[in-house]
C-alpha positions in Angstrom: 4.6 10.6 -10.9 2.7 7.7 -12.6 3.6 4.8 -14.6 2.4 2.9 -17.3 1.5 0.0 -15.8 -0.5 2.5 -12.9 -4.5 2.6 -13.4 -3.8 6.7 -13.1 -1.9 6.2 -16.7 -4.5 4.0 -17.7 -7.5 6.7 -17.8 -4.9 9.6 -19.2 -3.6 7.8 -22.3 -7.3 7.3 -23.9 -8.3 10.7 -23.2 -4.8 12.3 -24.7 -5.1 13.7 -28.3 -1.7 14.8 -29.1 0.5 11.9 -30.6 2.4 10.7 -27.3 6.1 10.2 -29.0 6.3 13.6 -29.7 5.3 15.0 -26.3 8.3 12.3 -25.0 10.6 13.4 -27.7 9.8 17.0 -26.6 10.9 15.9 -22.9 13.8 14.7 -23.8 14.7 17.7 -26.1 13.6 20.2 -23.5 11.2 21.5 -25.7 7.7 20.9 -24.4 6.5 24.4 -23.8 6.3 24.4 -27.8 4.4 21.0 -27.9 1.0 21.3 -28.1 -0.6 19.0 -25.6 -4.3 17.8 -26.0 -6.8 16.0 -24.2 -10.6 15.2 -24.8 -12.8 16.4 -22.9 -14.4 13.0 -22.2 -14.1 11.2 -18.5 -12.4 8.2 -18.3 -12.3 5.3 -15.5 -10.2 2.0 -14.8 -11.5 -0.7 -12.9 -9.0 -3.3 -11.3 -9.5 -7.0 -11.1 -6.9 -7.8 -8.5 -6.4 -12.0 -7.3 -8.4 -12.4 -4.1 -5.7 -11.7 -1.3 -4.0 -8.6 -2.7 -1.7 -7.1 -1.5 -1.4 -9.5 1.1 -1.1 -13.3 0.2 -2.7 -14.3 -3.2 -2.7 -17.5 -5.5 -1.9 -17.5 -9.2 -1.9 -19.1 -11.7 -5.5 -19.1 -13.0 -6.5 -18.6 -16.7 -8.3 -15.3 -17.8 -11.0 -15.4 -20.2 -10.9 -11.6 -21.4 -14.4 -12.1 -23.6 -14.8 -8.9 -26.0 -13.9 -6.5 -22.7 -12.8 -4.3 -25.5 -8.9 -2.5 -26.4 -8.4 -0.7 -23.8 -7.8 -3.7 -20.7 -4.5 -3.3 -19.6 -2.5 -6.6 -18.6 -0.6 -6.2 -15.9 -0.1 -9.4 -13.1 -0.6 -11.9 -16.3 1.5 -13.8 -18.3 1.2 -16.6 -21.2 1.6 -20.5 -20.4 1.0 -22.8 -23.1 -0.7 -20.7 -24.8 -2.9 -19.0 -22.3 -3.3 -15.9 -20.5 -2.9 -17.0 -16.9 -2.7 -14.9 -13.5 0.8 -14.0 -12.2 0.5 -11.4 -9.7 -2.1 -9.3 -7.2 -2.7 -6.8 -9.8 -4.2 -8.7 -12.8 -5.4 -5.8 -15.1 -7.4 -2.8 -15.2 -10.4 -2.1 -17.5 -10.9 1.1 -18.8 -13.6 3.0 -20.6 -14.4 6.4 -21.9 -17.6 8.6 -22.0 -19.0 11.6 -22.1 -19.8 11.4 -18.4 -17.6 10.5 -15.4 -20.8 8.5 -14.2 -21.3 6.7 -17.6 -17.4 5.8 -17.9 -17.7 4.3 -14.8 -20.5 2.5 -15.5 -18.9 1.5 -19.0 -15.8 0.2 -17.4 -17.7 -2.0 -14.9 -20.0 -3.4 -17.7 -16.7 -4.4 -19.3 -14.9 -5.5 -16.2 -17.6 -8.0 -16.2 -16.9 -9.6 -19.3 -13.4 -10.7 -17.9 -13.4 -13.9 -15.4 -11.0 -15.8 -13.8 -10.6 -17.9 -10.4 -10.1 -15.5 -7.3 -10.7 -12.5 -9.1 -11.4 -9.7 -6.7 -12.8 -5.8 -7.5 -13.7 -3.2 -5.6 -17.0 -1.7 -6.4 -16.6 1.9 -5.2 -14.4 3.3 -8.1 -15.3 6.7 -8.8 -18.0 6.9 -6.1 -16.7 10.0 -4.7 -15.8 11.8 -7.9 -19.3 11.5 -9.4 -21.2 12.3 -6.1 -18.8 15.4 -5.7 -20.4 16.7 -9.3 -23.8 16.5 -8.3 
């Protein structure tokens, strides 16, 4: 079970290959068996920037400068007010990158993640931690 809007849907969709309407069409149609589904063999990883305070209690309201963070930051806790992207929930967006390497798409996505600022933002800087030192 994941979402869309989930960070674990966040580092399948750029890795997938296959075109993704057809593997839903073949859902629906109960004919997925005879879909060919493809993914690269690249590592993905999605960093969070979460308002200080979630899950718990958090302010909002803050515009978010995105700088060239690149396509694939996901907006989630965000919303556009007078013309800017401002805060509007605990989950703000995920950054996510792609590499050849678990460890360099985690590095990636935190090089990214800091392009993106706004007030109270909050990250955790373990993401993937365990993964990479499982590989070694």
């Amino acid at each position: 079970n994941c979402r869309f809007g989930d960070p674990e849907t966040q580092v399948v969709l750029p890795l997938l290959e296959s075109d993704l309407l057809e593997i839903m069409l073949a859902c629906r149609n109960g004919t997925l068996k005879d879909t060919p589904v493809r993914f690269s063999d690249k590592s993905a990883a999605c960093v969070v920037l979460a308002s200080r305070g979630y899950p718990e209690k958090y302010e909002t309201g803050f515009e978010i400068s995105l700088g060239d963070a690149g396509e694939n930051v996901y907006i989630a806790g965000a919303v556009k007010k007078d013309g800017k992207l401002v805060t509007s929930g605990g989950r703000v967006l995920g950054v996510t990158a792609v590499a050849d390497t678990l460890e360099d798409a985690v590095k990636k996505a935190y090089e990214l993640s800091d392009k993106i600022s706004f007030e109270n933002a909050y990250r955790r800087d373990d993401i993937g931690a365990r993964a990479i030192k499982k590989e070694f």
